[in-house]
N, C-alpha and C positions, 0 to 999 in steps of 0.2 A: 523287629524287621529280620527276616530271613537269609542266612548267609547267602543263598543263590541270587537273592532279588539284591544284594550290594553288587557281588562279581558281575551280573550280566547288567548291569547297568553301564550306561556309558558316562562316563564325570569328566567333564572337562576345565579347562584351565579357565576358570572366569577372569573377564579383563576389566571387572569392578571389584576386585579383591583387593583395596591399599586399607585394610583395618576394619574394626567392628566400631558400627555407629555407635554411641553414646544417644538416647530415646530421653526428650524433653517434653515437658508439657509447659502449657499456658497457664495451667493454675497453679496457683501458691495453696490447694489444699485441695484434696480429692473426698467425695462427698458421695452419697446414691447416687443425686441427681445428676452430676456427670461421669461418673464409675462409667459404664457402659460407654459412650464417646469416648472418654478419653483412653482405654485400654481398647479398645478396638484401633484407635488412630496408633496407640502405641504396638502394638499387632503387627501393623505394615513395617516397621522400621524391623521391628525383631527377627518377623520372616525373613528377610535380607540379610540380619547379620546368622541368621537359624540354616540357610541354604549354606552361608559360605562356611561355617563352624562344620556343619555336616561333613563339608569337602573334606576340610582339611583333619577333621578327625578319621575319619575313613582314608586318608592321603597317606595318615601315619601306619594304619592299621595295612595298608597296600594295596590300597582301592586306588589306582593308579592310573593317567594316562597312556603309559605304556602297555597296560593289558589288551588293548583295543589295536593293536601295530597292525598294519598291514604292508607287502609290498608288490610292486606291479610287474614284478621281473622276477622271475624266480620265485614263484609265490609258493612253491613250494619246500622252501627254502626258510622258515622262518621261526628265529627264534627271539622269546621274548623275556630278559633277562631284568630282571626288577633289583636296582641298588637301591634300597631302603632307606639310605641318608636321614632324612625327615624324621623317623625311627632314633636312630642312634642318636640326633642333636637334640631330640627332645629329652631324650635318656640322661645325656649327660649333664644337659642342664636342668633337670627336676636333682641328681644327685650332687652337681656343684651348689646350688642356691641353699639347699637344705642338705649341709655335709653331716650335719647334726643338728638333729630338732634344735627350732627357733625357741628361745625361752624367754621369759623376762626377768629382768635383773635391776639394782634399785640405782636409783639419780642420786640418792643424800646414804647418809647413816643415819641406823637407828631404823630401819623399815625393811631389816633382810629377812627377819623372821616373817613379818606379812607377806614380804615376796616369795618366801621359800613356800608357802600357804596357799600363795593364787599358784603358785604353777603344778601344786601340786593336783588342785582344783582343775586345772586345766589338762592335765594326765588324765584324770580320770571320766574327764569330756570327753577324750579321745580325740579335741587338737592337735593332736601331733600327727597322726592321720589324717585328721582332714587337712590341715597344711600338706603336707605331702599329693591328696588331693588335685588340692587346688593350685597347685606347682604346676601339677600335670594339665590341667584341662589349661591354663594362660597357657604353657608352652606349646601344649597343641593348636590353641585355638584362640588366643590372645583374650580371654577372660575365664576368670574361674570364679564362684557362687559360693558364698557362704550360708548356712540355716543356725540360727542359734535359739533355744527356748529354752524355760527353765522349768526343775523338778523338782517334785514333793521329798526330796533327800538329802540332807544335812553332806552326804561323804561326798555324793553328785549330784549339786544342785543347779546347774544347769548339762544342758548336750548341741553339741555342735556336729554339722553335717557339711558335706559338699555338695551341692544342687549341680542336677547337668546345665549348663547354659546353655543348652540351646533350647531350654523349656523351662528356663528361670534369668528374669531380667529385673532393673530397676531401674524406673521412672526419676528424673529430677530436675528439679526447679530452673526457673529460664533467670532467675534474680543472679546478681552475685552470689560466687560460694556453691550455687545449683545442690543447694539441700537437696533429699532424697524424698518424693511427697509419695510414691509407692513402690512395694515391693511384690512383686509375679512369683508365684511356679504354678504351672498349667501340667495336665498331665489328658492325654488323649487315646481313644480306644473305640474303636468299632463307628468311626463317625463323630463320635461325640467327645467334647473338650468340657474339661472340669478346672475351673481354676480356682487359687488362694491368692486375694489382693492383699496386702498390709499396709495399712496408714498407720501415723503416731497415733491415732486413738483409738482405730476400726479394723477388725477382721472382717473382709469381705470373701463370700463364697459364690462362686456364678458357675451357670453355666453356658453351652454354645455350641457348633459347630466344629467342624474339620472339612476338609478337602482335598484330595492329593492324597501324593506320597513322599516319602525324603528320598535322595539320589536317586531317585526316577525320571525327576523331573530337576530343568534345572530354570527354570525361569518362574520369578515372584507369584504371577498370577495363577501358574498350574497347581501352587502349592497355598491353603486360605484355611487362618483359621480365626473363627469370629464367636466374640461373646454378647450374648444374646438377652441372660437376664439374671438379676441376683436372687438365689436360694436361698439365705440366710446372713443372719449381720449381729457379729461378738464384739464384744470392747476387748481393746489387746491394752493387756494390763499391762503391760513393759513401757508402753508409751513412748517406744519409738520401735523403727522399720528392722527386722529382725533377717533380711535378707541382704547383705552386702556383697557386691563384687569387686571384686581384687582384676588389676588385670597386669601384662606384662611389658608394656610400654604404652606411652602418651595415647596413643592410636588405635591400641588394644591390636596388634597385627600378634600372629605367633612365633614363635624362636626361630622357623626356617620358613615363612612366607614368603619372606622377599627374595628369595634365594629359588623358590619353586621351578621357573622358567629350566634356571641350571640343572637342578635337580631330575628332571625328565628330560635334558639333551642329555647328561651321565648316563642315566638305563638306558637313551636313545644308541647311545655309541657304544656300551658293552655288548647290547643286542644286535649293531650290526656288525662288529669285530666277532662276535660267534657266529655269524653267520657267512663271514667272509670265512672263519673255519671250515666250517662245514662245505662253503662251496669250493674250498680248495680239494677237500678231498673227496668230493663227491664230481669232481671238475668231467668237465662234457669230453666224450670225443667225438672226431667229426672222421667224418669216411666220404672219402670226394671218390668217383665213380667206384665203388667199390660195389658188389656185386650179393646180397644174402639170398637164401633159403627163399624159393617164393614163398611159401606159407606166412616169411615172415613178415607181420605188418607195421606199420609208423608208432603205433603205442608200443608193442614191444622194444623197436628200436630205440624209443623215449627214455622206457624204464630202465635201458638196461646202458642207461647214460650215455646214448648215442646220438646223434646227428647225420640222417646220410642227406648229401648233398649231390647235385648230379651237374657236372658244366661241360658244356658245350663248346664243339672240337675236338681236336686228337688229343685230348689232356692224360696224361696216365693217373691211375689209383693215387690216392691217396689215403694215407691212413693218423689223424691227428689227435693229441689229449691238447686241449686246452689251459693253461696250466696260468693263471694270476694273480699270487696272492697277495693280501690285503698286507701294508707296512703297518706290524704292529708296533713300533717302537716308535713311528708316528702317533699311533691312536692314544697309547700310554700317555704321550708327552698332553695331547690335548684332555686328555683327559685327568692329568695330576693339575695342568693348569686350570679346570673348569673347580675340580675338588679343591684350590689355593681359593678361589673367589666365593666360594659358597662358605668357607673357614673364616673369611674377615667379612665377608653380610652379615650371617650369623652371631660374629661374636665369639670363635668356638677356637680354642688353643692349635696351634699345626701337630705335626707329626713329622718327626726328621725319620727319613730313610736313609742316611749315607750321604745324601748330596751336599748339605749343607757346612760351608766351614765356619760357622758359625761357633763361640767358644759356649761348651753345654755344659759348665759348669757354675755354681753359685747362682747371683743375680739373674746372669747371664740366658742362662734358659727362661727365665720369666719375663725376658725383655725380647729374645730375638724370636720364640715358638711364640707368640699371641696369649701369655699367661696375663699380663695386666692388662689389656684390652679384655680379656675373658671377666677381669675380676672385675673393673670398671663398670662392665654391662651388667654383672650381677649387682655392683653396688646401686645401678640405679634401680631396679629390678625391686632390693630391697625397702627403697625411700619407699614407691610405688605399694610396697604390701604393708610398710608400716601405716601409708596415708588410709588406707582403707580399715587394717585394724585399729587404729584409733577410735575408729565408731563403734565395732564388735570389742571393745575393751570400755569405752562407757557402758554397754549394754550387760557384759558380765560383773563389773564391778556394779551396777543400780544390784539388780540380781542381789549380790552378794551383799550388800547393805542393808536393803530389803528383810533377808532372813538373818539377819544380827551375825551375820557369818566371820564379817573380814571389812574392816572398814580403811582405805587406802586412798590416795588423791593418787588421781590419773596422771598428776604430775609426779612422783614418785617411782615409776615404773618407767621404764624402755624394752621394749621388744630386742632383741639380741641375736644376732645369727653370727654362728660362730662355723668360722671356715680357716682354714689355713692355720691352724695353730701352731703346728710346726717349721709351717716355711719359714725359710731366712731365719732360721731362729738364734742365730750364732746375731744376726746384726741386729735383731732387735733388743738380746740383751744387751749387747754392746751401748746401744744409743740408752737404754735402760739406766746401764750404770751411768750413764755420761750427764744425762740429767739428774739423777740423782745426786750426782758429785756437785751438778750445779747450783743445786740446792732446790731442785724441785719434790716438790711433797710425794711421796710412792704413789698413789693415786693418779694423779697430774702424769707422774714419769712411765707409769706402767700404760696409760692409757694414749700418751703422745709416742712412744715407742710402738704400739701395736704389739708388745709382748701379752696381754692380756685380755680378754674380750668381757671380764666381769670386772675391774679396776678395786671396785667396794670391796665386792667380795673376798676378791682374793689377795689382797692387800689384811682384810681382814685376819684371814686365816692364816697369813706372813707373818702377823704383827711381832711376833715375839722375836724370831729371826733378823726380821729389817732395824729392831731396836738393837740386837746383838750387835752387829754390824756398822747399822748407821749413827745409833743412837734414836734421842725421841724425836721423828719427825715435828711435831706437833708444837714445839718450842717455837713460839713465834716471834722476832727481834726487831721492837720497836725504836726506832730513832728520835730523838726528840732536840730540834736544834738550840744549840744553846749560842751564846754570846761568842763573837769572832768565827763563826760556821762552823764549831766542832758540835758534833753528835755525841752523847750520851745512851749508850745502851741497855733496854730495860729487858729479863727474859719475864718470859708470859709465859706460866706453865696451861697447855687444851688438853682436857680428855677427849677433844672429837676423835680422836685415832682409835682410840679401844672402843669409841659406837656409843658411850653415855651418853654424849650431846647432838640433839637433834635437831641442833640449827646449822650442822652442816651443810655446805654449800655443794653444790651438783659439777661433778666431774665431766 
């Protein structure tokens, strides 16, 4: 699409924008013979959520309400001043969620090398990129796409992509659970729509129609695109749906959606505070009978910021500037309050200028600026992207089995996002040692403190340190009651601590 055909369009604030549908079917298995129904019926839901993803990605890019301002007084007088907000909260939270690439780290001992092996696998996918991605398209537009297939290459055997969502979706079951029975990406050009359907057994190829255009139009019907018939039909050897979406809340809404409204009265009111500038120094003067130049006529008078007026009776001249300017330290205050409310919709940490006597030191800042409400929203954020990698994590490890690569239980593994490492770092060793003194295992202490985001690992790589210190964690003291209620203490020497025994238990 053409930059000019975005700017001259007109986009406005749709009032059916609370989140991206979720697109169901009736059947528990997609087949030829309803392929064509049932992605056409699924078609209509997607354009609707295809129109409002369009908005809101071009919203961020500054395809804005506000370009279109008009006013009926002073129309020549008019400035249009674009706060980009929606910009900057998407930024921040693609770089809060993923402060550093998401990795995976192991649940037991004994399985750090095969984890060090799949992520290394996964490097060289270039998941860390598409995670980054797919950050971006949920926070713009509350769903992001994942493509994953695999390669003839031992070093990279399989690769993963980011699909646009607004021209890749997934179909899912109306049962409990709402399995995944297909997966979309359509791609269109000159009229015509080419799509790739995926079931657990079937690669389907069709083709179809178009109609319309995007941000041209903003209603369902001006915008149609229909598939017509299947081209050809591969078995997909994975044997399950290789297109996953991630999204960034319950409802698929994006990081600054609900906040939109606010969002365009903020440019709404920087654009008329500039222009209340502007008309202060551009301010009119008026001339009551005052006398010009006959040649001179009313557009001159106009241009040259004048106003002659003429009253009736013995009135004398007058000669006036009109002079009222706008209170900006009213506009300020409404508008630092509009920007507090669009910070706690969002989710999005404040920003002290001076006003606050709030104490901005330690905890303290992370309780009174919006730091745990920010981190909360990301923690659920993160449930949200593990519930979907769970699938594309069976999918790479089949994969990986498959070619004798890496053979690991999906129970073994946890996805990892590691953020805040240093915050509070003073109190989470503190609580560190305090469990440790109580006799909890380094594992257990490192990981109930939050001093640590890998517990195995880096307990691991401690080990000789913490035995300095602590001694062997790993001595375990069994009681065993004997006669009149007195205990007898037996020690139990565990290798689980140095990773020989792999019937460690999950941290």
């Amino acid at each position: 699409m053409a930059t000019e055909d975005v700017i001259h369009s007109k986009p406005v604030i749709r009032n059916d924008m609370f989140g991206r549908l979720d697109i169901y079917s009736t059947y528990d298995e997609i087949t030829a013979d309803n392929l064509v129904d049932e992605l056409n019926s699924a078609l209509v839901y997607h354009i609707q959520n295809m129109l409002q993803e369009e908005f809101l990605y071009w919203y961020t890019r500054g395809v804005q309400p506000i370009l279109n301002r008009t006013k009926d007084v002073r129309e020549d007088i008019l400035n249009i001043v674009q706060v980009n907000l929606a910009a900057s909260i998407v930024d921040f939270k693609n770089g809060y969620l993923l402060t550093q690439p998401a990795n995976y780290c192991s649940r037991r001992k004994g399985v750090q090398r095969k984890v060090n092996q799949l992520n290394e696998y996964l490097y060289r996918s270039g998941k860390q990129n598409v995670d980054n991605k797919l950050a971006d398209w949920f926070h713009r537009v509350g769903k992001g796409v994942l493509y994953v297939e695999p390669r003839d290459d031992e070093k990279t055997p399989f690769v993963t992509y980011a699909l646009d969502p607004r021209s890749a979706f997934v179909v899912y079951s109306l049962r409990p659970g709402n399995k995944p029975v297909m997966g979309v990406n359509f791609v269109t050009r000159e009229g015509v729509a080419m799509f790739d359907v995926y079931t657990e057994n079937t690669v389907y190829h069709l083709s179809g129609t178009i109609r319309g255009k995007l941000m041209t139009t903003q209603k369902n019907n001006d915008y149609l695109v229909t598939a017509t018939s299947i081209d050809s039909i591969e078995p997909n050897v994975l044997g399950k749906i290789p297109i996953i979406e991630y999204r960034y809340n319950s409802v698929n809404t994006s990081a600054f959606e609900l906040a939109v409204p606010l969002l365009d009265e903020i440019s709404n009111i920087y654009s008329n505070a500039a222009d209340g500038i502007e008309q202060f120094i551009q301010s009119l003067a008026v001339a009551v009978n005052c006398e010009f130049p006959e040649e001179t006529t009313l557009t001159e008078i106009r241009k040259a910021g004048m106003i002659s007026l003429r009253s009736v009776g013995e009135n004398k001249a007058d000669f006036e500037i009109l002079t009222e300017q706008l209170d900006q330290s009213q506009t300020k205050v409404l508008i630092d309050s509009l920007y507090d409310e669009v910070l706690r919709i969002c989710a999005m940490p404040s920003r002290s200028d001076g006003r606050s006597t709030y104490d901005t030191t330690g905890a303290a800042v992370l309780a009174n600026f919006g730091w745990y409400q920010c981190d909360a929203a990301a923690r659920d954020c993160e449930d949200l992207f593990k519930e979907s990698n769970a699938y594309f994590d069976s999918i790479i490890l089949e994969i990986l089995r498959r070619k004798n690569l890496l053979d690991i239980d999906i129970n073994d593994i946890e996805l990892n996002f590691v953020r805040n490492e240093t915050a509070n770092v003073q109190s989470k060793a503190q609580a560190f040692q305090t469990l440790m003194a109580a006799g909890f295992h380094p594992e257990l202490a490192a990981a109930k403190s939050g001093i640590s985001n890998d517990p195995v690992k880096d307990m691991k790589m401690s080990e000789k340190y913490i035995r300095m210190i602590w001694g062997d964690p790993d001595k375990v003291v069994e009681a065993e009651q004997t006669d009149g209620g007195q205990g007898e203490a037996e020690i139990v020497e565990s290798d689980s601590f140095n990773g020989e025994n792999d019937t460690g238990g999950s941290v």
